[in-house]
C-alpha positions in Angstrom: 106.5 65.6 79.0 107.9 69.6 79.2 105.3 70.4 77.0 102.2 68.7 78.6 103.3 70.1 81.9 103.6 73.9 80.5 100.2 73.2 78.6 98.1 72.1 81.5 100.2 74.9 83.5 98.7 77.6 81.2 95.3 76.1 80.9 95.3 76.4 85.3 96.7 79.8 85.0 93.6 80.7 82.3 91.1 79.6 85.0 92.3 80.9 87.9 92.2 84.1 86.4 88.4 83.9 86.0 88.3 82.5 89.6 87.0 84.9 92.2 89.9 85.4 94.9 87.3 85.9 97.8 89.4 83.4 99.8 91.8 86.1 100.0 89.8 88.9 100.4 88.1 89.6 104.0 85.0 91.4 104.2 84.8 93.8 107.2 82.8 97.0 107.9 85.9 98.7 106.8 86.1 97.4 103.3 84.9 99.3 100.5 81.7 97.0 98.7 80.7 97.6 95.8 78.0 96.1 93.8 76.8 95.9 90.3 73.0 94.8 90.8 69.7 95.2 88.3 66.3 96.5 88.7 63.8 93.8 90.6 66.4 91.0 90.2 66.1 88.7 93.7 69.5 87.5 93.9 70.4 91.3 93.8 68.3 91.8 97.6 69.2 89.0 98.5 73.1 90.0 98.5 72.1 93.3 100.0 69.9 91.8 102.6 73.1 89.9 103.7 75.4 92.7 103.6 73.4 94.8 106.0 72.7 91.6 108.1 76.5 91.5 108.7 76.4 95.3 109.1 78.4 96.0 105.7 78.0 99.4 104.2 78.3 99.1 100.0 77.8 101.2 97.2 75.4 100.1 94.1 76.2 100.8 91.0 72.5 100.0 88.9 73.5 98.5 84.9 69.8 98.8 84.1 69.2 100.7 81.2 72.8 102.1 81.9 75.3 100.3 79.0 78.0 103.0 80.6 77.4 101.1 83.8 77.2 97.6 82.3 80.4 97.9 80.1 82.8 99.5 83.4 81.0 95.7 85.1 82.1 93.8 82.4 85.4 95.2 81.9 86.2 95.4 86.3 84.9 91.5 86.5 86.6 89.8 83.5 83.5 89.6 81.3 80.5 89.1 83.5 77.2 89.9 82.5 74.9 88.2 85.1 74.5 90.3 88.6 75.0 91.1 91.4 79.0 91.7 90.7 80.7 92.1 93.9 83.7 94.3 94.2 85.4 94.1 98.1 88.3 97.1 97.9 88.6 97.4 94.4 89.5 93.4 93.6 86.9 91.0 91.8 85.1 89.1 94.7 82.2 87.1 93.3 78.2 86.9 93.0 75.7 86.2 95.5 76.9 82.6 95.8 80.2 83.4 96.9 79.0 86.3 99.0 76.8 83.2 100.5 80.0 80.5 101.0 82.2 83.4 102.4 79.5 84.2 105.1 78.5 80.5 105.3 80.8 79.7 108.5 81.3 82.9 110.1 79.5 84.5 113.0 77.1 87.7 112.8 78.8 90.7 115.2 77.0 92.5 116.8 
């Protein structure tokens, strides 16, 4: 029973580790943003558009035609290749679907 416990504990472990932790992150006009986004790609203006909706200054980092840029993406977010990457203060936070879930419930300031 030990073991079953410890393996299922590990297996959690491996998976949280590839989960974003934007429940503990908070997203102010004080945190640092960065994003990894691509040439023409949607999602990409769509997660800008919603940053500067909420009044959130970012930094983009472009991994077209830059493998320099695409390799430091892969190797700050665990292995992703698909954008945008969100960085909030120099932690993993999530794509354009999280960005959307985190800003889901909360009101616009003004």
């Amino acid at each position: 029973m030990k073991k079953i416990v410890l393996i299922l504990c590990i297996i959690c472990f491996a998976f949280a580790a590839e989960t974003p932790v934007n429940g503990a992150i908070n997203i102010t006009s004080e945190s640092k943003v960065e994003m990894y986004i691509a040439l023409f790609w949607g999602a990409c203006n769509e997660a800008k558009a919603l940053l500067q909706s909420r009044g959130i200054e970012f930094e983009s980092h472009m991994v077209t035609f830059s493998r320099k840029t695409t390799a430091e993406m892969k190797k700050r977010t665990g292995g992703k290749t698909f954008v945008p990457q969100i960085m909030v203060d120099d932690h993993y936070f999530g794509t354009l679907i999280e960005l959307k879930d985190y800003f889901k419930n909360k009101q616009v300031t003004e």
